[in-house]
C-alpha positions, 0 to 999 in steps of 0.5 A: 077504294073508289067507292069509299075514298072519299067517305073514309076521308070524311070520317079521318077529317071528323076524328082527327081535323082537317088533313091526310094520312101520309102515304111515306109511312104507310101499311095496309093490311087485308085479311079473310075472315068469317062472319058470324053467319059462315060468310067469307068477309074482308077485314082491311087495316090502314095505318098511317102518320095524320099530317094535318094542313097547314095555312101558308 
């Protein structure tokens, strides 16, 4: 995650505004999964409540 926090973070920021996922109600799901081509790949599924900022 220390190499895609950040790009993961853009991409919530252009689908849903500015703000975070909360980590309060948080899952995370890793599964193995084959590819196409008999490779071994991870599939990793994150869901989580949008909290978007707001001004004070």
């Amino acid at each position: 995650m220390q190499v895609y926090g950040l790009p993961l973070k853009d991409v919530v920021n252009e689908k849903f505004g500015d703000g975070i996922m909360s980590a309060i109600d948080f899952t995370a799901n890793v599964e193995k999964v084959k590819g196409n081509d008999d490779s071994t790949r991870i599939k990793m599924i994150f869901e989580g409540k949008f909290l978007p900022y707001k001004k004070w």
